[in-house]
Backbone bond lengths (Angstrom), bond angles and torsions (degrees), N, CA, C in turn:
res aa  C-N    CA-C-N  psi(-1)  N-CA   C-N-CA  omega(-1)  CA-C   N-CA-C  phi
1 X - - - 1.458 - - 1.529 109.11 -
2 X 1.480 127.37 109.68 1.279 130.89 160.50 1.452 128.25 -85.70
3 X 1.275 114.93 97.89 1.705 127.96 179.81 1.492 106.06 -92.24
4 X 1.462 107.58 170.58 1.303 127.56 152.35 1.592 120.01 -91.53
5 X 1.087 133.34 99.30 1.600 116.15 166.53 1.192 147.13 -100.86
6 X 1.382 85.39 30.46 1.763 107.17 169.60 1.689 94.62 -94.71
7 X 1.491 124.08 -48.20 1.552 129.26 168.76 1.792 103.96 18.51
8 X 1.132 121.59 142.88 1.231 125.49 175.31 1.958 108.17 -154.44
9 X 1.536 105.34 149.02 1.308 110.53 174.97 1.814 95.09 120.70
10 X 1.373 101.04 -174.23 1.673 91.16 -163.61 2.095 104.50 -81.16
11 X 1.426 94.25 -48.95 1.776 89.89 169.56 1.555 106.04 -20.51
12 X 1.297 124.98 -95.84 1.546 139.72 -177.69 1.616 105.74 -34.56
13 X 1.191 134.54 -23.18 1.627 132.51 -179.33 1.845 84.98 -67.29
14 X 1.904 100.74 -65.22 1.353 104.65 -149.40 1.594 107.59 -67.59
15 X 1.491 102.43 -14.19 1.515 108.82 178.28 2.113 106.43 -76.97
16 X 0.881 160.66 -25.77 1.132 156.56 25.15 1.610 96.51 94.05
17 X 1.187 113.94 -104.68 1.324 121.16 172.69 1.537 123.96 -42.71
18 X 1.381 100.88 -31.00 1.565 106.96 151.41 1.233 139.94 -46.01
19 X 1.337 95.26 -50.18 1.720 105.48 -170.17 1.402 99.01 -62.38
20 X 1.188 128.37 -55.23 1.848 127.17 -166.63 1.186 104.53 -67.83
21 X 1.341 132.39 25.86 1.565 125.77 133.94 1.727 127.02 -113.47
22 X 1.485 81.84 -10.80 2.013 92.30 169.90 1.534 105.44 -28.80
23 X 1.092 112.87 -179.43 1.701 114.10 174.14 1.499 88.62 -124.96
24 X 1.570 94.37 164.57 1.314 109.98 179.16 1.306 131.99 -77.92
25 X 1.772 115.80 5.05 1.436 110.67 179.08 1.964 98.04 -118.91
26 X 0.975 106.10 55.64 1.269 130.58 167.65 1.526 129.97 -132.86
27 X 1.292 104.56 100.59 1.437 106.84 -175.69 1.484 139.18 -60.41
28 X 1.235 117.83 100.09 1.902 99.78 -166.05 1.227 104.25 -92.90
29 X 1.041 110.74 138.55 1.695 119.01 -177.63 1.812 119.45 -139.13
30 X 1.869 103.99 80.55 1.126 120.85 169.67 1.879 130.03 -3.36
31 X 0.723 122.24 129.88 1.481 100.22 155.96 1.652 126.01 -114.35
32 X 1.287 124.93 152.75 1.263 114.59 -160.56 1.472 109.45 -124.98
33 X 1.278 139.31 15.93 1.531 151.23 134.26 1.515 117.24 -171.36
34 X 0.967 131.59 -164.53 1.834 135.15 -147.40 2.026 78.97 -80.62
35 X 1.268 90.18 156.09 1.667 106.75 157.02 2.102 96.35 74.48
36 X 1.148 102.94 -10.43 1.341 98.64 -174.75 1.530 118.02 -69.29
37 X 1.572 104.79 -33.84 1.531 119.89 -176.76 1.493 102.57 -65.23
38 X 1.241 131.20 -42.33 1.569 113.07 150.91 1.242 160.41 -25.14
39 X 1.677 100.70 -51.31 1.346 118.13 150.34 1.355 128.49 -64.52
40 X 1.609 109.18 -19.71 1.709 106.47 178.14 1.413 114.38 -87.12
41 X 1.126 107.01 -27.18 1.472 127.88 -165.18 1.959 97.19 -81.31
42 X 0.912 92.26 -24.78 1.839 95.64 173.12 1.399 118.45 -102.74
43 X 1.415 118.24 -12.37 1.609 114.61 -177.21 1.636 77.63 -100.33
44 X 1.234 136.15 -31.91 1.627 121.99 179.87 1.279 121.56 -52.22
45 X 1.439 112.48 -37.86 1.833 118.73 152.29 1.030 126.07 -40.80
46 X 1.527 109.70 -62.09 1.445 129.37 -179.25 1.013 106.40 -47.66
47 X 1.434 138.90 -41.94 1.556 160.11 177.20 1.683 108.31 -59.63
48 X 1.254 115.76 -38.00 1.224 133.43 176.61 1.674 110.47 90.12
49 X 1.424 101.41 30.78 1.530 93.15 174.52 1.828 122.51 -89.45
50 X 1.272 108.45 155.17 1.591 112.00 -162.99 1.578 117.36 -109.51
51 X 1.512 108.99 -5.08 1.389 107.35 165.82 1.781 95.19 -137.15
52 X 1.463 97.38 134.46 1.691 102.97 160.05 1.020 101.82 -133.45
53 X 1.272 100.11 139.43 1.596 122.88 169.68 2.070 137.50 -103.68
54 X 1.005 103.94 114.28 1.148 107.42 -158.64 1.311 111.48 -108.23
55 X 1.828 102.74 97.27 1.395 134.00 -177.19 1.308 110.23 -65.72
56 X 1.639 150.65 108.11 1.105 113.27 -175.57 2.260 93.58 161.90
57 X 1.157 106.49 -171.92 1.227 99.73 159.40 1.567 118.32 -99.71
58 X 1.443 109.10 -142.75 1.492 111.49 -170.78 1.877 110.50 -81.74
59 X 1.403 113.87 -25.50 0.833 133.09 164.52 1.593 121.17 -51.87
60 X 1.068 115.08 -63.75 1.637 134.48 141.46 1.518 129.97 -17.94
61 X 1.188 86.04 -64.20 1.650 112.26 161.45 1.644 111.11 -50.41
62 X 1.372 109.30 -86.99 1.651 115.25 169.25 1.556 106.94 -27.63
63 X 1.040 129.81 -72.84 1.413 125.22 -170.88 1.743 111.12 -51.63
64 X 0.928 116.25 -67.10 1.611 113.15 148.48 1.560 124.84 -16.47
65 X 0.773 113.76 -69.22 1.369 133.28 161.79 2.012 119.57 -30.19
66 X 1.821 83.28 -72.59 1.273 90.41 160.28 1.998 137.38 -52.65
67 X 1.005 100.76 -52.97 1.134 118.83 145.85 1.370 123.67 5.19
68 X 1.840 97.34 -104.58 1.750 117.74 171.69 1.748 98.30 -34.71
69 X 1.614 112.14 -68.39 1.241 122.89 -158.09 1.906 109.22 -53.13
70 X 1.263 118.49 -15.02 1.385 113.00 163.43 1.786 121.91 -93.32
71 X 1.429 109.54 7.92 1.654 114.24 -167.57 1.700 77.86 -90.67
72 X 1.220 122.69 154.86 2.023 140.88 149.28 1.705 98.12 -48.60
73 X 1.241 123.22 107.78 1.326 128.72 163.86 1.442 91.16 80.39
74 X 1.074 154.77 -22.80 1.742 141.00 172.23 1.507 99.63 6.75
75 X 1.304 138.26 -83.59 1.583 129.04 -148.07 1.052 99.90 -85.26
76 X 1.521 119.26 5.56 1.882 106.93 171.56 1.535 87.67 -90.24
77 X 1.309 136.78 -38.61 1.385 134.35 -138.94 1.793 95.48 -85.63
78 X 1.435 113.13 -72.67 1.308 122.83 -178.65 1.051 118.75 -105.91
79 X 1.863 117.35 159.89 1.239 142.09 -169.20 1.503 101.86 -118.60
80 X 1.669 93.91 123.60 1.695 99.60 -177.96 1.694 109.21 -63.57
81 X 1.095 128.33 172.76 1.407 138.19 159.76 1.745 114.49 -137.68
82 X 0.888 120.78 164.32 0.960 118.39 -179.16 2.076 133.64 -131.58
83 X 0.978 137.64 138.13 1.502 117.07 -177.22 1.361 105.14 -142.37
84 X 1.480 110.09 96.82 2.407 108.44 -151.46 1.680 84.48 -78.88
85 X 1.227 91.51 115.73 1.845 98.63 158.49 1.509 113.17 -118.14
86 X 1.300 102.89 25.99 2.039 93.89 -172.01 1.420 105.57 -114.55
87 X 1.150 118.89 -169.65 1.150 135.94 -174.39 1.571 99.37 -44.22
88 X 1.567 123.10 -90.49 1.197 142.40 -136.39 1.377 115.22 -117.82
89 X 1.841 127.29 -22.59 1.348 128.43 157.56 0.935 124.80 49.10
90 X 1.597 123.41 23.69 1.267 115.05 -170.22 1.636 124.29 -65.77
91 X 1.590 122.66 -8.27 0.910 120.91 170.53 1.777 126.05 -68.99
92 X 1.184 96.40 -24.39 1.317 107.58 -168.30 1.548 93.83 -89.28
93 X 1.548 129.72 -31.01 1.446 132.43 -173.03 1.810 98.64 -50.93
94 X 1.695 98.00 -52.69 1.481 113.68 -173.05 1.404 126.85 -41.68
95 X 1.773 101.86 -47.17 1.481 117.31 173.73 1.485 118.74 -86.24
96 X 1.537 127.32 4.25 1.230 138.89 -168.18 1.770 106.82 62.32
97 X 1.155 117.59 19.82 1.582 110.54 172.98 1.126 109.83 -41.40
98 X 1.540 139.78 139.39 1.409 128.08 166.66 1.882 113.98 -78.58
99 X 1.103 105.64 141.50 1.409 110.17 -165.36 1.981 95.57 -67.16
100 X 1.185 122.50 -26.22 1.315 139.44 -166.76 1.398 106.90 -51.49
101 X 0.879 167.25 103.02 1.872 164.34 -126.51 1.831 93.00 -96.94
102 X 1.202 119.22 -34.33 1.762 113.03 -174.44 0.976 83.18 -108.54
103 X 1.440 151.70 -39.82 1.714 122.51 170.62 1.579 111.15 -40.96
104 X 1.570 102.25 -62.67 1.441 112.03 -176.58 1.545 114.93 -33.36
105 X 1.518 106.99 -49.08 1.342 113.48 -156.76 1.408 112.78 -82.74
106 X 1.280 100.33 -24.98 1.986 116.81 166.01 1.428 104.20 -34.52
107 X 1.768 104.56 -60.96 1.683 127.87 -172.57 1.448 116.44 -27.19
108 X 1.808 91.52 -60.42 1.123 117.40 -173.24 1.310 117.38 -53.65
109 X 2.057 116.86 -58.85 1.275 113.51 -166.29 1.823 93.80 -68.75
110 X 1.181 117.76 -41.27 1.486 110.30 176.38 1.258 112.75 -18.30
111 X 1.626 119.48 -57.07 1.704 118.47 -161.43 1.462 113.67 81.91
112 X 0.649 122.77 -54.95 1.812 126.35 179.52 1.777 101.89 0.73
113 X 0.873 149.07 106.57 1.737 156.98 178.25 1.094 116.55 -123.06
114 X 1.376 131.38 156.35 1.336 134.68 -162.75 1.797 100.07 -166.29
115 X 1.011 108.03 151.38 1.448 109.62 177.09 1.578 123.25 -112.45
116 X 1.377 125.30 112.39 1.416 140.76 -143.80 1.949 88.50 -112.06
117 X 1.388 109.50 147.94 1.338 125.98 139.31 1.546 115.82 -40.37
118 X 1.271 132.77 138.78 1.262 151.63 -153.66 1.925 112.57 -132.29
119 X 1.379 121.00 70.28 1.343 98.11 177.08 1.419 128.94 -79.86
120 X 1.113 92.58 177.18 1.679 94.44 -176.91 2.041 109.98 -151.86
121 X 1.482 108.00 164.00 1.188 110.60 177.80 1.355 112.50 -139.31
122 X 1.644 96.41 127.23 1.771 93.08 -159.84 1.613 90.64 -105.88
123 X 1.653 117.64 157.32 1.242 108.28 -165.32 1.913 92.21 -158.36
124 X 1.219 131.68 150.77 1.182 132.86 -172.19 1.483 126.62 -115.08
125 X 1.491 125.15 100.89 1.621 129.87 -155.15 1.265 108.12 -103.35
126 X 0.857 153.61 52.52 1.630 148.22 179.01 1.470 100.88 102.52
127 X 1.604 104.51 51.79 1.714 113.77 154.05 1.762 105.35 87.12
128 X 1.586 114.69 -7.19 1.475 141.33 -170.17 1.576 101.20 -103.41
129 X 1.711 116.99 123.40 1.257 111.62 165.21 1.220 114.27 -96.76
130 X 1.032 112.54 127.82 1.549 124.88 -174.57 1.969 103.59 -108.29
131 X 1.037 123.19 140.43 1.700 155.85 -146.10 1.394 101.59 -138.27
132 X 1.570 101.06 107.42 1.275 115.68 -175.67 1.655 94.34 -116.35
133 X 1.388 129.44 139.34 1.274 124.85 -176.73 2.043 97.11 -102.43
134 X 1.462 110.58 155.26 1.776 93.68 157.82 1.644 89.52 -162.25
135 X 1.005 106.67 161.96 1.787 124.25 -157.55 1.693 87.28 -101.87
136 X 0.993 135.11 -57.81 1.741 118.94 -151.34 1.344 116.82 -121.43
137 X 1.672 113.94 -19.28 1.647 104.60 -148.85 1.301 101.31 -170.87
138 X 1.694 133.92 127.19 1.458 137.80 160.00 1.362 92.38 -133.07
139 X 1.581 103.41 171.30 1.239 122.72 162.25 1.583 129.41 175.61
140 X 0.865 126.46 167.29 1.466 130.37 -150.54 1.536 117.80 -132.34
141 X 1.300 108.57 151.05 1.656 104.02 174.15 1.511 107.19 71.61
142 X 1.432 137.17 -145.38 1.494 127.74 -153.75 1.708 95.99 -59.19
143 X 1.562 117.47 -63.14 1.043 123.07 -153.04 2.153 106.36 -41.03
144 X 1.501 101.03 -24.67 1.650 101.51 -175.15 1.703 114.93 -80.24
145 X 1.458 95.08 -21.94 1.748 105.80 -163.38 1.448 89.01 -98.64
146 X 1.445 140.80 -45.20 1.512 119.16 154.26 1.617 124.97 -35.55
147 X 1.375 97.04 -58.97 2.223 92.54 166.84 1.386 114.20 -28.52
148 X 1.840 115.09 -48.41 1.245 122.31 -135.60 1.566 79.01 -96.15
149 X 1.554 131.97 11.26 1.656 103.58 166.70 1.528 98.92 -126.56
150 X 1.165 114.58 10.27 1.553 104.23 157.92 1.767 135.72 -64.46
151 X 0.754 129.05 133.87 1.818 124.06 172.76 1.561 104.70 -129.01
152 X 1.305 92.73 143.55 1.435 111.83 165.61 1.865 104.78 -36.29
153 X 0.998 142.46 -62.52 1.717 111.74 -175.40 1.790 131.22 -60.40
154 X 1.400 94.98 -6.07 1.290 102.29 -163.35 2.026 92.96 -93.81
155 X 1.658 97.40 -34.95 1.978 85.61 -166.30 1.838 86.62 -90.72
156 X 1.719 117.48 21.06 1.581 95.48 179.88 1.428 79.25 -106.06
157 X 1.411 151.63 4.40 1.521 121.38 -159.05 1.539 86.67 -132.85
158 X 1.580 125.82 -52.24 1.214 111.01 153.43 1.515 140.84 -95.37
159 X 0.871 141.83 37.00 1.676 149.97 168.48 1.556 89.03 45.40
160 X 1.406 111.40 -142.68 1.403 130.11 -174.11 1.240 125.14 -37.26
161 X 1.596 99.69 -41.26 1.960 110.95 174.23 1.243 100.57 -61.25
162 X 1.687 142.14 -34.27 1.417 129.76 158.51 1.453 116.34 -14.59
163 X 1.408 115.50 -60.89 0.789 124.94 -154.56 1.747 116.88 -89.90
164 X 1.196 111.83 -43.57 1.340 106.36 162.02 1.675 120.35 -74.09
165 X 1.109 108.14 22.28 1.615 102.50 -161.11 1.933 82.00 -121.55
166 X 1.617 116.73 -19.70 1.512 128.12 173.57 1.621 97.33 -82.99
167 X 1.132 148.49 -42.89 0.777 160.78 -63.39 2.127 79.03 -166.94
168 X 0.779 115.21 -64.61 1.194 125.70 -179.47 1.610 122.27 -82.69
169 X 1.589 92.79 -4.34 1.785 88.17 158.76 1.310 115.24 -121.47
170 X 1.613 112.33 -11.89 1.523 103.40 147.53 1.290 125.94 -61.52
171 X 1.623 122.89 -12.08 1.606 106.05 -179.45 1.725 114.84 -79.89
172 X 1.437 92.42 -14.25 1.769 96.25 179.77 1.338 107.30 -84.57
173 X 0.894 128.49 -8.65 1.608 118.17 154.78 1.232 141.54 -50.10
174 X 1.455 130.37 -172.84 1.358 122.64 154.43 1.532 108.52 -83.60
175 X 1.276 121.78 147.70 1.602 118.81 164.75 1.339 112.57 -88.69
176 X 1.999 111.99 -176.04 1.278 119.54 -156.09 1.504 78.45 -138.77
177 X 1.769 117.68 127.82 1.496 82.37 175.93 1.627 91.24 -95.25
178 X 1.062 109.01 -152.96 1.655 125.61 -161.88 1.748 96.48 -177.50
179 X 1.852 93.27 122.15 1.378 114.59 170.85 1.447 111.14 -100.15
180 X 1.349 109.24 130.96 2.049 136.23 159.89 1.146 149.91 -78.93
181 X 0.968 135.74 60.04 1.206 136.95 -156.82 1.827 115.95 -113.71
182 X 1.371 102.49 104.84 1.306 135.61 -167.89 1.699 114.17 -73.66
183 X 1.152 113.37 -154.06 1.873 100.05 -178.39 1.721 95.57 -103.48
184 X 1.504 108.10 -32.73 1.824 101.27 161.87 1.038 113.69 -122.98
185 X 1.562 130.34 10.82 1.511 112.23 -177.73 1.548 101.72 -142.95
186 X 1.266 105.86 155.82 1.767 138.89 -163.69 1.743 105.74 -112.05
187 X 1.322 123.02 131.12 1.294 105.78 158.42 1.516 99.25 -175.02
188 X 1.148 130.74 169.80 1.562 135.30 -162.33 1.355 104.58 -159.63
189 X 1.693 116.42 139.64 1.380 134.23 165.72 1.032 106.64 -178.91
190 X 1.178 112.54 -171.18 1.589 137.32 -164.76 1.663 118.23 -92.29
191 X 1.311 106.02 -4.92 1.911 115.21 -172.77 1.529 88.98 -136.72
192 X 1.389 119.31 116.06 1.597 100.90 168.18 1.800 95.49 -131.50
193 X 1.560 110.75 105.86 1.283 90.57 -166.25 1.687 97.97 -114.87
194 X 1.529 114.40 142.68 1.474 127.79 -160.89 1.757 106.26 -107.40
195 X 1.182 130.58 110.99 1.755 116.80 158.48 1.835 119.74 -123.45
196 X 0.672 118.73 176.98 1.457 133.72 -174.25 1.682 105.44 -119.51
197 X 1.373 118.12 -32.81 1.381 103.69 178.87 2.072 87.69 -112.13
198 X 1.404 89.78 -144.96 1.573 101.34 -163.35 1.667 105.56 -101.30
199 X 1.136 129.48 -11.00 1.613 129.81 -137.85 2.024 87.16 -128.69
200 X 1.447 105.60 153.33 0.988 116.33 -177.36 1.404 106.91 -143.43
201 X 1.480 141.22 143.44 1.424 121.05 169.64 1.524 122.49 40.75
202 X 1.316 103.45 28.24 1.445 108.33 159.65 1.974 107.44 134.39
203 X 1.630 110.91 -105.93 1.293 111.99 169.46 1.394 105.35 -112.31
204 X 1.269 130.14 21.46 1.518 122.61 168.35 1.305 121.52 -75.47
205 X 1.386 100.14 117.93 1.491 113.20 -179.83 1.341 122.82 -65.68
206 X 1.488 121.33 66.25 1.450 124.88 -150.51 2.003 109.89 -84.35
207 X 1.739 88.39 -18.16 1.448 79.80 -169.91 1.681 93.93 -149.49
208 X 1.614 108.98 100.00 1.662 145.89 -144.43 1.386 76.28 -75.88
209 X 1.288 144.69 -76.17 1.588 129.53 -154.06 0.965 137.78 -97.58
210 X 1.558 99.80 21.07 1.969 126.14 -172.32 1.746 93.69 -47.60
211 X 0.979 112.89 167.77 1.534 131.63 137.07 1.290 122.17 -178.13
212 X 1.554 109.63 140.71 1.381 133.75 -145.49 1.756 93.24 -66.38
213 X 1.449 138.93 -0.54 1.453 136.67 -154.73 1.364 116.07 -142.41
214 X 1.244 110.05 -2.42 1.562 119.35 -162.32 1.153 111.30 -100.42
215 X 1.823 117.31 8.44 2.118 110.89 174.63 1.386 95.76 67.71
216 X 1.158 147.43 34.01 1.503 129.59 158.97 1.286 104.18 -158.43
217 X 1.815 108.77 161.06 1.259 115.35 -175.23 1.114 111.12 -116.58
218 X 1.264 137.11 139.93 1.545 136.32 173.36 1.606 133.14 -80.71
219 X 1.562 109.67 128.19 1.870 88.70 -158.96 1.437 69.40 -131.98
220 X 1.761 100.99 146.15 1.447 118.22 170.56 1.730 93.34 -113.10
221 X 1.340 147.85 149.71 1.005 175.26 -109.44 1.869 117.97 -176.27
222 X 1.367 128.80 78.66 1.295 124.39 -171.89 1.816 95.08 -100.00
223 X 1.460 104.22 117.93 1.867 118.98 -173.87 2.014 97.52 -58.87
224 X 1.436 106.01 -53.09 1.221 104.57 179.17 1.199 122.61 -130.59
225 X 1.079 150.19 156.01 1.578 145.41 165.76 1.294 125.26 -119.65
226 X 1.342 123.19 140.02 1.597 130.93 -169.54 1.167 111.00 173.64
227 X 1.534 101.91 163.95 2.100 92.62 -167.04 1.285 127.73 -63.95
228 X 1.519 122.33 -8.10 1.425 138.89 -174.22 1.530 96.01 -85.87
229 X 1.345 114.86 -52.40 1.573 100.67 165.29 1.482 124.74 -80.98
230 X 1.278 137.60 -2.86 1.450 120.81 146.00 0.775 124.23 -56.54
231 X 1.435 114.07 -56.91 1.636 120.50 -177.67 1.498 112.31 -33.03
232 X 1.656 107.31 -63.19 1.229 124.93 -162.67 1.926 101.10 -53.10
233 X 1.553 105.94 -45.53 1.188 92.34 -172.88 1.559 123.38 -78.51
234 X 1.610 102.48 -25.18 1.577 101.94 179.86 1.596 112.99 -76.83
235 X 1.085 125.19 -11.77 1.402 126.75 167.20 1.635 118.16 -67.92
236 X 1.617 100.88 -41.10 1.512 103.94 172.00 1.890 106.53 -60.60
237 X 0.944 107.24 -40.68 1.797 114.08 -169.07 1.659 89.81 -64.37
238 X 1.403 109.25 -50.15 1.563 90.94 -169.71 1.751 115.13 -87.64
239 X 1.282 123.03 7.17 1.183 111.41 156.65 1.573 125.09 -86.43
240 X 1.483 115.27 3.08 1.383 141.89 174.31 1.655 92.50 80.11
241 X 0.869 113.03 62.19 1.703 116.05 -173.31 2.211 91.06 -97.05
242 X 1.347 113.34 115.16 1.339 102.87 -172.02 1.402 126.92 -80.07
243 X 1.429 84.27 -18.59 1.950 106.48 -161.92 1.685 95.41 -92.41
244 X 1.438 99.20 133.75 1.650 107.20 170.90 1.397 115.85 -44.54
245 X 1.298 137.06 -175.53 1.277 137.26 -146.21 1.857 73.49 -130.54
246 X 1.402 127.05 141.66 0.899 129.75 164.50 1.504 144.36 -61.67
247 X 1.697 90.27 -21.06 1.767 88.56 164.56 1.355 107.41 -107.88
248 X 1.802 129.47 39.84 1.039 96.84 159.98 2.017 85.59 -122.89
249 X 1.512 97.13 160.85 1.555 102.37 -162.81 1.944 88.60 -93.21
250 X 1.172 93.80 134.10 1.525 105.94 170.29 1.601 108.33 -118.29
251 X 0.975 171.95 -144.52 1.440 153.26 -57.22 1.444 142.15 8.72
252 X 0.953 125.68 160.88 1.437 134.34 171.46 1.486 120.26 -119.93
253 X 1.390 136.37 155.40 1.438 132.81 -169.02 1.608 102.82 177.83
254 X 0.914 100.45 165.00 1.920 122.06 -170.66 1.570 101.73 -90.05
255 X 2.063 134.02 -31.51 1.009 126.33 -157.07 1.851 82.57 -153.84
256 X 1.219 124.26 126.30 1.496 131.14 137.96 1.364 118.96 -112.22
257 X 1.495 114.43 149.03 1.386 128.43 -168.07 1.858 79.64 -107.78
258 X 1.627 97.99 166.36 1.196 100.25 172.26 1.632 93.23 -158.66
259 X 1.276 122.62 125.30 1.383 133.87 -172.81 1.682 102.14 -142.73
260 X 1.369 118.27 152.29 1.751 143.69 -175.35 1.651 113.49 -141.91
261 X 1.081 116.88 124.32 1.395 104.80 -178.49 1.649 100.05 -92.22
262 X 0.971 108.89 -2.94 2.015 102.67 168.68 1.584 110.61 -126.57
263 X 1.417 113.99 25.58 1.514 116.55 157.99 1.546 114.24 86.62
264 X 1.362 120.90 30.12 1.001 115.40 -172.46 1.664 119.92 -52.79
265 X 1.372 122.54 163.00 1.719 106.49 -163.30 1.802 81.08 -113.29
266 X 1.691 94.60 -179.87 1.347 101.54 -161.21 1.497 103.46 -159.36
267 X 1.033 125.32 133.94 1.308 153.30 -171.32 1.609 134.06 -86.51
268 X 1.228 144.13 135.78 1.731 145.55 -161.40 1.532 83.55 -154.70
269 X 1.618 109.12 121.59 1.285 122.66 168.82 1.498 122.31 27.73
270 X 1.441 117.75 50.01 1.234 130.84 168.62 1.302 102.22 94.08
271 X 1.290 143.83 18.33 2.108 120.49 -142.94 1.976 80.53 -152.57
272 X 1.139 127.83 130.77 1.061 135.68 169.68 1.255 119.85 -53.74
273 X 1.741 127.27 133.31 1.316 113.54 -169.91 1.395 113.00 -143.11
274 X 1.761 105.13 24.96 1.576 99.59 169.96 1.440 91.90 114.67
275 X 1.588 111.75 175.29 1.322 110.41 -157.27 2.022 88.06 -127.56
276 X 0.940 114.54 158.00 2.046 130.49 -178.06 1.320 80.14 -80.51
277 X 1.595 90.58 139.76 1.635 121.37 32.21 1.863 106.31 -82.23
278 X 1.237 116.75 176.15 1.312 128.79 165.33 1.301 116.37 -174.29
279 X 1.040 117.59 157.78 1.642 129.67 -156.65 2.331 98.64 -117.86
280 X 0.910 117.95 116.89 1.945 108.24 170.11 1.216 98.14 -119.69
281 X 1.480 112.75 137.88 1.632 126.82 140.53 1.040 132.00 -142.41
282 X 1.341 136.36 -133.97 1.262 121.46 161.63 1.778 119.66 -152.15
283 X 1.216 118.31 155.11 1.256 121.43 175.19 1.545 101.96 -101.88
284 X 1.704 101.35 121.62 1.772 107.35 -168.82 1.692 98.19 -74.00
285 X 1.548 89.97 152.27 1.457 86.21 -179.57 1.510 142.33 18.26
286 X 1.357 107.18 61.19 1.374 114.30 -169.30 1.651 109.39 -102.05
287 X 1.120 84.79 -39.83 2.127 99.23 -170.05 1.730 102.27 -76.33
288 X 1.566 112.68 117.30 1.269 105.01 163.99 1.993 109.35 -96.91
289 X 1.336 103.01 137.76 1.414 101.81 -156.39 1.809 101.23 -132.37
290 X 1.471 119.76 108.64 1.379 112.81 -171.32 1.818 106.41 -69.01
291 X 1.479 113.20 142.63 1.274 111.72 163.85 1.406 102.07 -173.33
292 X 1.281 102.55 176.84 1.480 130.60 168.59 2.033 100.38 -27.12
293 X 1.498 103.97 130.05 1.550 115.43 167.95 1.440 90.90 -57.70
């Protein structure tokens, strides 16, 4: 199990009180700043262990993630687990993980596994493609430069409203647009937001024909963004309206390119990941992932 234990807020108290009933043939393995859960999560291979569990938020998760995906055979070897202690968890929302830390952990000793589609984002650093793996969610253009004004006091005092409350001072900005180009379809704007399952920022059903098994990723396409079109769209989400809004272009595809001619930055499960061009697809059923039957 790889945690944070610096973690703060009540989750991490009750997570905390958790641990001193863990059992003893369970390995806990601290982490000691960002990017670290990577390195544990890969010497845990090396170790030859077959379930890791990744205590933590989505952030947490990704690094985890990352991790396995740098061991020789990693997703043949181990099965992720999961225990959502962060803000927004939407991965775990997807698989019905219970947010509950001994619910969660029930999951776990359960075993129950299933094998999920695996995306990834390939991106090019000094002529080198470098392979970023992420389980639920990227995105590009406002949705990345909102990330980039969040801080830790704002998602510890407000959770999610953090985020729409970032979210709403990136729209007073200037935008970045960002061009798409899918295996048959083309399209460009300023919001290009990408998932693999259905849920976005929590239980919003942002993308109606996702599925976690089907080799493709789902990209919705917003032409412009501004508060008249949030509104418009978050009102549709909250009248449970399922079907995309017609002017924004949604598709699905096996490979999206993602390019900006003024550098727009871009996003992997909430956590900043560099600015386009970038390449997404997916590895079918690659990730074995314990959860709920």
């Amino acid at each position: 199990m790889i945690f944070n234990p610096a973690a703060r807020g009540e989750k991490a108290r009750e997570f905390r009180k958790f641990l001193e009933g863990i059992p003893g043939d369970v390995a806990l393995k601290p982490t000691q700043g960002p990017g670290h859960a990577v390195e544990l999560a890969r010497a845990a291979l090396d170790e030859e262990f077959q379930d890791i569990v990744a205590a933590g938020g989505d952030g947490t998760l990704n690094e985890v993630l990352n991790g396995i995906g740098k061991a020789d055979n990693g997703f043949e070897q181990a099965r992720l687990g999961v225990l959502p202690l962060g803000t927004v968890n939407v991965f775990a929302k997807e698989l019905n993980i219970p947010e509950d830390a001994g619910r969660a952990w029930d999951t776990v000793v359960a075993g129950n596994d299933r094998l999920i589609d695996l995306p990834y984002a390939d991106t090019t650093i000094e002529g080198a493609t470098e392979r970023r793996y992420f389980a639920q969610l990227a995105g590009a253009g406002l949705d990345a430069e909102a990330i980039s004004l969040v801080d830790w006091e704002s998602k510890r005092r407000f959770r999610q409203l953090a985020y729409i409350r970032a979210g709403l001072r990136a729209v007073m900005g200037p935008q970045k647009r960002v061009m798409v180009r899918g295996d048959s379809d083309e399209a460009e704007g300023e919001l290009v937001l990408i998932g693999n399952g259905k849920f976005y920022g929590g239980r919003w059903n942002v993308f109606p024909n996702a599925s976690l098994t089907d080799g493709k990723i789902d990209v919705c396409v917003f032409p412009k963004v501004g508060i008249w079109a949030a509104v418009r769209y978050w009102a549709s989400l909250l009248m449970g309206n399922r079907k995309v809004p017609s002017w924004i272009r949604y598709f699905q595809s096996h490979v999206v390119e993602l390019t900006s001619p003024n550098g727009a930055q871009f996003e992997l499960e909430g956590d900043l990941a560099g600015t386009l061009p970038a390449k997404l697809g997916v590895e079918p059923e690659r990730l074995r992932v314990i959860c709920p039957p």
